[in-house]
C-alpha positions in Angstrom: 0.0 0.0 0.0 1.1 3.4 -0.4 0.3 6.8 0.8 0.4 10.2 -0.5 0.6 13.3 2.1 0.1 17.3 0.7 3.6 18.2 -1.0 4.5 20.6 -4.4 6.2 20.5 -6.2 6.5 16.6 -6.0 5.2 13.4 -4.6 7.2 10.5 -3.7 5.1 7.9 -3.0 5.7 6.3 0.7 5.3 2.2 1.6 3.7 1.8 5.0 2.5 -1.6 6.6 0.4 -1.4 9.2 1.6 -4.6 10.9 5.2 -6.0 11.1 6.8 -6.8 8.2 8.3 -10.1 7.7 11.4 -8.9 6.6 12.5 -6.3 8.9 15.5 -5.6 7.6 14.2 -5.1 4.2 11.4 -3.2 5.0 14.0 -0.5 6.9 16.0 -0.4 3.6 12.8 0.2 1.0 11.0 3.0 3.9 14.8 4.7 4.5 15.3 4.8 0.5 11.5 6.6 -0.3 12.1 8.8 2.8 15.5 10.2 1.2 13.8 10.4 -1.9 10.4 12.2 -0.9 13.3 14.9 0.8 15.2 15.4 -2.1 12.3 15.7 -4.2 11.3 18.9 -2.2 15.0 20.1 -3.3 16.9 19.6 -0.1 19.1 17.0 1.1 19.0 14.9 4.3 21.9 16.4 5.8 20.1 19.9 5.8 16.7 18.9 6.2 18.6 17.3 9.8 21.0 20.2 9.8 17.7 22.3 10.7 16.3 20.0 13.3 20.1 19.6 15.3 20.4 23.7 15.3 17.2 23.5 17.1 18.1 20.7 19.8 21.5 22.5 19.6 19.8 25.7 20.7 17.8 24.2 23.1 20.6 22.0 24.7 22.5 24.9 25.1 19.7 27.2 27.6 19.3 23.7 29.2 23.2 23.5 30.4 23.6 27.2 30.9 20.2 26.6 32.8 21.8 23.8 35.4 25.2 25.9 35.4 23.2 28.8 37.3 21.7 26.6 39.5 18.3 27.1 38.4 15.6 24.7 37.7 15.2 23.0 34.1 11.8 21.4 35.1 9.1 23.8 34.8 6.7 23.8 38.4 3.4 25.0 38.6 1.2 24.6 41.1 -2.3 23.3 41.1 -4.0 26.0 42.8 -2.8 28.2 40.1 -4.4 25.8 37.1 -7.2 25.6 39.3 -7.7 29.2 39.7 -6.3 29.7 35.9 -3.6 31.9 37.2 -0.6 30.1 35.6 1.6 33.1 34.2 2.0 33.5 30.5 6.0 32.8 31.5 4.9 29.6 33.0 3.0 28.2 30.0 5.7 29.2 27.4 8.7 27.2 29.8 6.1 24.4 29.7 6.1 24.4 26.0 9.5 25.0 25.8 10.4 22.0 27.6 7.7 19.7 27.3 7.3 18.5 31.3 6.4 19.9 34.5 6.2 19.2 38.4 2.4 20.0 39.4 3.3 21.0 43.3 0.6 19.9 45.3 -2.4 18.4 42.9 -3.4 16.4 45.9 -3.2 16.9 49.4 0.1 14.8 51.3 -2.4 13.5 53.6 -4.4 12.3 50.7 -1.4 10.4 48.8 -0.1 9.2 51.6 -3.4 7.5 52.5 -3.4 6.2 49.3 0.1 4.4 49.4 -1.0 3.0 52.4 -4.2 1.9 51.2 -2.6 -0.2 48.3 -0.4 -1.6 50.7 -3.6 -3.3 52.9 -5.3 -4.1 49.2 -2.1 -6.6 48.3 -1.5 -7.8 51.3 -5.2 -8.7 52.0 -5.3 -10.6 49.1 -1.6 -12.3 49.4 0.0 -10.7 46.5 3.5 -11.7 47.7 2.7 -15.1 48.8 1.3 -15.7 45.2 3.7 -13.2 43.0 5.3 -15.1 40.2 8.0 -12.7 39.2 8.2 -9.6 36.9 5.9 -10.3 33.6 8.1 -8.9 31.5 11.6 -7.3 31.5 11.2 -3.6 31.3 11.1 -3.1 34.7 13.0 -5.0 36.9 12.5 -6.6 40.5 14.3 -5.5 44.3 15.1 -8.5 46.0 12.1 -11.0 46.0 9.3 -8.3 46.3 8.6 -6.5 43.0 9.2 -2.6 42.3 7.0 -2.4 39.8 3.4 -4.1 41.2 0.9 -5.3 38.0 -1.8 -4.1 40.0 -4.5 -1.3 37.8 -7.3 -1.9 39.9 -7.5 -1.1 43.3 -9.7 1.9 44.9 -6.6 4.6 45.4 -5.7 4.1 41.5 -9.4 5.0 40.3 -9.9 7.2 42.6 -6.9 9.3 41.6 -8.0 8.3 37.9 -11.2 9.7 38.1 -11.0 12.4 40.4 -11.6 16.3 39.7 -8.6 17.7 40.4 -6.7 14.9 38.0 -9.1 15.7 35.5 -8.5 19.4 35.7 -4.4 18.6 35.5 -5.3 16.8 32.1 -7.3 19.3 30.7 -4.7 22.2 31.3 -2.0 19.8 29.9 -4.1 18.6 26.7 -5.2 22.1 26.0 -1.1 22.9 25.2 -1.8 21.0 22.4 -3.5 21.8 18.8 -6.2 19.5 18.9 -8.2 20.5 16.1 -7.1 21.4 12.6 -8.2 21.0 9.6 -11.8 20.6 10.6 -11.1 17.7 12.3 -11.7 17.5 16.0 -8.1 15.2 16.9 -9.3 14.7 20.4 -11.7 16.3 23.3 -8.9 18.1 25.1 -11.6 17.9 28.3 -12.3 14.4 28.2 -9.8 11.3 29.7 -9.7 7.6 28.7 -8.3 6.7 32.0 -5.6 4.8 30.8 -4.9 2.3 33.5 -1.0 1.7 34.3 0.6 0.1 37.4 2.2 1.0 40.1 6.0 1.2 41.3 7.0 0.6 45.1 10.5 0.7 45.9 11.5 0.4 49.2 14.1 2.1 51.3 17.5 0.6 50.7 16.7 -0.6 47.5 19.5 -0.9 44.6 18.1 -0.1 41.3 19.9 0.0 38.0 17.4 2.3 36.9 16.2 2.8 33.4 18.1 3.5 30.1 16.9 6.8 28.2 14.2 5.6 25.4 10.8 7.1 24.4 7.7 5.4 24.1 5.4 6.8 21.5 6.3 3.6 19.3 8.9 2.1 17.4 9.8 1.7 13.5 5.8 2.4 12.9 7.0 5.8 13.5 8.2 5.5 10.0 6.2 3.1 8.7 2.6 3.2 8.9 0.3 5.8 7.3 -0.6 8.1 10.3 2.5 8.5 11.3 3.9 9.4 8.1 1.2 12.0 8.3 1.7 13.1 11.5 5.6 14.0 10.6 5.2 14.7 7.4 7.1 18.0 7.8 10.3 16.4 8.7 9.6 14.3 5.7 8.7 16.7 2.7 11.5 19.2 2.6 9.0 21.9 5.3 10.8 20.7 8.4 10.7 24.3 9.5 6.3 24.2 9.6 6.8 20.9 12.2 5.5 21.6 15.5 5.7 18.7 18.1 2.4 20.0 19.6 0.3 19.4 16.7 -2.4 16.8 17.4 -3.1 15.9 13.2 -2.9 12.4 12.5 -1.1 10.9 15.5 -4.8 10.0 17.2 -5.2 7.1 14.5 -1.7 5.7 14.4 -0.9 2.1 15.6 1.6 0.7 16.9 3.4 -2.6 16.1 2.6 -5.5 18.0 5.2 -6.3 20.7 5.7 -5.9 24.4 6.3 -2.4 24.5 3.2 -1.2 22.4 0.5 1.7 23.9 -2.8 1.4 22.3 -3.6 4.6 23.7 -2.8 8.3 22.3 -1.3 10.0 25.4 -0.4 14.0 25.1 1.5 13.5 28.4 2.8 10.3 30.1 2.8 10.9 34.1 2.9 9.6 37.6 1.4 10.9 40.6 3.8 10.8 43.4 2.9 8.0 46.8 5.6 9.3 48.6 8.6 12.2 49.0 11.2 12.0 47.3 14.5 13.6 46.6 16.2 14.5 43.1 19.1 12.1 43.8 17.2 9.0 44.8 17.0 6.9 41.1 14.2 9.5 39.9 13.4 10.2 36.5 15.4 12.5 34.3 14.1 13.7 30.2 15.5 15.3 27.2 13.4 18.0 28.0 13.1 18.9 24.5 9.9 18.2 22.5 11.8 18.7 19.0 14.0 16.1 19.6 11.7 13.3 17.9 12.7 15.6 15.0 15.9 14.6 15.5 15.0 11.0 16.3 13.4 10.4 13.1 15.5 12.2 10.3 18.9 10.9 12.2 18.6 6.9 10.9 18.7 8.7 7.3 22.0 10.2 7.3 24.9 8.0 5.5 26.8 7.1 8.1 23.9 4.5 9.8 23.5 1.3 7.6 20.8 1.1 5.4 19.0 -2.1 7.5 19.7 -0.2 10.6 17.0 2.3 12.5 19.9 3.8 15.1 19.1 0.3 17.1 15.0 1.0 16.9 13.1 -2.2 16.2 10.0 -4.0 17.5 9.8 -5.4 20.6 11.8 -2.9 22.3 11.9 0.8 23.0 12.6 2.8 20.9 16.5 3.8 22.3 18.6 6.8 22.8 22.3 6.4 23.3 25.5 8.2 23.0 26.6 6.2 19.7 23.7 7.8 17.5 22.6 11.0 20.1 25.0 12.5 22.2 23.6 15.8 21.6 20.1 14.9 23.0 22.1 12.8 26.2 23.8 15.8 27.2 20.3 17.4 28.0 18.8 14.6 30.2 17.5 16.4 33.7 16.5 14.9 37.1 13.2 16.2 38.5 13.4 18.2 41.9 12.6 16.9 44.7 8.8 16.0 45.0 6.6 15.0 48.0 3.6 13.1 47.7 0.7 14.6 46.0 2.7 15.9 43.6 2.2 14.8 40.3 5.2 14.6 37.4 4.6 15.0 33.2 6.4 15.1 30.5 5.2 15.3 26.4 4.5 11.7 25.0 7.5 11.5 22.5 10.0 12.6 24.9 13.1 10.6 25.8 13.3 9.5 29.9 15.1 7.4 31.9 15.0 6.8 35.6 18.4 7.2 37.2 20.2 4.2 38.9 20.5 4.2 42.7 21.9 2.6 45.6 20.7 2.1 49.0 17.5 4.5 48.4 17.3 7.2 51.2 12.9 6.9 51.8 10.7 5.4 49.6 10.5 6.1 45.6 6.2 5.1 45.3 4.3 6.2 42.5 1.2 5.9 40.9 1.3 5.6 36.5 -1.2 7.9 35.5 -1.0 9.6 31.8 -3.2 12.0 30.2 -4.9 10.1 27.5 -7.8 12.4 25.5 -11.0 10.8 24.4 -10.1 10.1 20.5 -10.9 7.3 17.9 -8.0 5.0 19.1 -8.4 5.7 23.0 -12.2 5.1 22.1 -11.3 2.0 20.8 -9.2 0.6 23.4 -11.5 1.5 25.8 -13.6 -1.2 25.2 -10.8 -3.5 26.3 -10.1 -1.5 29.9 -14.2 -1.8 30.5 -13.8 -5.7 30.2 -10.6 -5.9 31.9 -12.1 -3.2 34.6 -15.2 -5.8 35.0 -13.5 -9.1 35.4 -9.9 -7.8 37.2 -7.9 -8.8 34.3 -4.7 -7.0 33.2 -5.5 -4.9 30.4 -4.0 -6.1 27.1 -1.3 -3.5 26.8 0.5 -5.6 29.7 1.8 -9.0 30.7 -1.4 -11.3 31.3 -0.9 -11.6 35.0 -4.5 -11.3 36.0 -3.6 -11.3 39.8 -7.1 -9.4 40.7 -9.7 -11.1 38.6 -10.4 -13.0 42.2 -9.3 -10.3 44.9 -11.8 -8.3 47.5 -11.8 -5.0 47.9 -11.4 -3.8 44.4 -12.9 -0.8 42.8 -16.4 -2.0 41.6 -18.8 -0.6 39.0 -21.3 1.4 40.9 -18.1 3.4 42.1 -17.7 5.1 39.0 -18.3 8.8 39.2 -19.4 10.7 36.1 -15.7 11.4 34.9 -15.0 7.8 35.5 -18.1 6.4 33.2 -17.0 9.0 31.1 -13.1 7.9 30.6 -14.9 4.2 30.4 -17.1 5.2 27.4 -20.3 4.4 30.0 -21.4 8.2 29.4 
């Protein structure tokens, strides 16, 4: 199949597949050769079409170190009495744009969180989570010591509540509404409307050794390149107008799929989060970005450039994250940067395509707990997958975006059905 995206003076015709193609390494080759192409048909090469996108990064990795050199700090904080109020300064939206993440100070009470850590604790133990755990169910995240840091639980009452609470909602909203979600005369997504994505939670216990996570982004893998939507969705870095792409630009990316694997998110997420369970301090294996959203125009354009092998995506491929590494991004790795410290009730973001990692550490001062909560607009594909959290929200069940662990389909004292509040039948589909 091929697809054809707005372009003068020419059109190079682009293969996508919408599944995994048998042969991946031929399938990089033919996609990395019509790419080229489609960019020099526009009359400019590769090597300036990237040239444009590494000034940017360049420009933006510079404020960042000159940023940490003064002692200042690179994560934008707001907090969420001034969203709720709507007296977040004009200067503290553009630095959220700017770097694509923020620290919501206080978007629930301590008390609150805390109560909630504590609650989750009661909920596994009740129902002998650690006397029936059966290891990690797959390798992204690893284990401490013979408990898990990472629990596969989705369902308990402090995760919906947080889920489907006002003041999370209202956090969405503000963070959805950065976005363009209509263009075009197409509505891309209800920027006041969440899918409630359900994600797990992490528990790492005082002491711990972690060896962290390596920096990688998660909005897919070679689909990125490869299937229709997407190709829509970065058609600027594609067509020779890489100066018109704007990382905040909602068109196409609400239909796009991802490739089957372990890694995949059948959701659209503007921002990926986690609310924190507990306070904890910048040094303590916490996450750290690339706090700049035009880096996937990097990402993308760099596999093209001669010196990466023509079967080669700069290591991308299906059934992993999508990885960034000194060998094919030292620019972007000089820019990663550690949250501040955070207590609980805070709540930490960052723009869907940008590259994290959690930092390594050893013999954790406090406790590093966390709830996974994204902000996932109501959209076609959220809509869609939807339909799969309801029936996974009704029986227990991991939903399918995660190992099939199923560890509450039989536990007491989960959320039910007739707890739902209007935004949580709404982020359901029930409304």
């Amino acid at each position: 199949m091929t697809v054809t995206t707005e372009q003068s003076p020419a059109v190079v015709e682009l293969p996508h597949w919408e599944t995994v193609p048998s042969d991946l390494a031929e399938a990089t080759r033919t996609i990395k050769s019509a790419l080229r192409a489609r960019i020099e048909a526009a009359g400019r090469s590769v090597e300036e079409v990237f040239a444009v996108a590494e000034a940017k990064v360049a420009e933006r990795v510079a404020e960042i170190k000159a940023a940490k050199e003064r002692g200042e700090t690179v994560w934008p904080v707001i907090d969420y009495t001034d969203i709720e109020n709507g007296t977040v300064t004009p200067e503290q939206l553009a630095k959220l744009r700017r770097r694509g993440c923020l620290v919501v100070r206080g978007h629930f009470e301590r008390e609150q969180a805390l109560g909630w850590d504590a609650d989750i604790v009661d909920y596994v133990e009740q129902n002998e989570f650690f006397e029936n755990y059966r290891g990690p169910g797959d390798d992204f995240f690893g284990s401490v010591g013979s408990k898990p840091e990472i629990y596969p639980i989705y369902w308990s009452k402090a995760q919906m509540e947080a889920r489907q609470s006002d003041r999370m909602a209202r956090v969405q909203a503000f963070l959805n509404h950065q976005w363009t979600s209509e263009s075009d005369g197409v509505q891309w997504f209800d920027p006041g409307r969440d899918s409630l994505y359900p994600d797990r939670i992490r528990r790492r216990p005082p002491g711990a050794d972690s060896a962290g996570l390596g920096a990688h982004c998660d909005p897919g893998t070679l689909d990125l390149w490869m299937t229709e939507a997407y190709q829509r969705a970065f058609r600027h870095l594609f067509d020779g107008t890489i100066e018109q792409y704007d990382p905040w630009d909602a068109a196409h990316r609400t239909a796009g799929p991802q490739y089957p694997g372990s890694t995949m998110c059948s959701a659209f997420r503007t921002f990926q989060g986690w609310t924190a369970l507990s306070d904890m301090d910048h040094d303590q294996g916490v996450l750290h970005t690339v706090p700049i959203p035009e880096a996937m125009a990097y990402l993308l354009l760099r596999p093209l450039l001669s010196d990466v092998p023509d079967d080669d995506m700069c290591g991308v491929t299906t059934n992993q994250v999508f990885p960034a590494n000194e060998k094919w991004h030292p620019l972007l790795i000089e820019a990663l940067s550690g949250i501040p410290d955070v207590k609980a009730g805070d709540s930490v973001w960052w723009h869907c395509d940008m590259i994290h990692s959690v930092a390594p550490v050893q013999d954790q001062q406090g406790w590093g707990n966390v709830m996974y909560i994204p902000a996932a607009p109501w959209c076609e594909r959220n809509e869609a997958y939807a339909a799969n959290v309801r029936e996974s929200f009704r029986t227990g069940s991991s939903p399918s975006d995660f190992p099939e662990e199923h560890y509450e389909r039989s536990w007491t004292g989960r959320f039910e059905l007739d707890q739902l509040n209007e935004v949580g039948r709404r982020g359901l589909g029930l409304a």
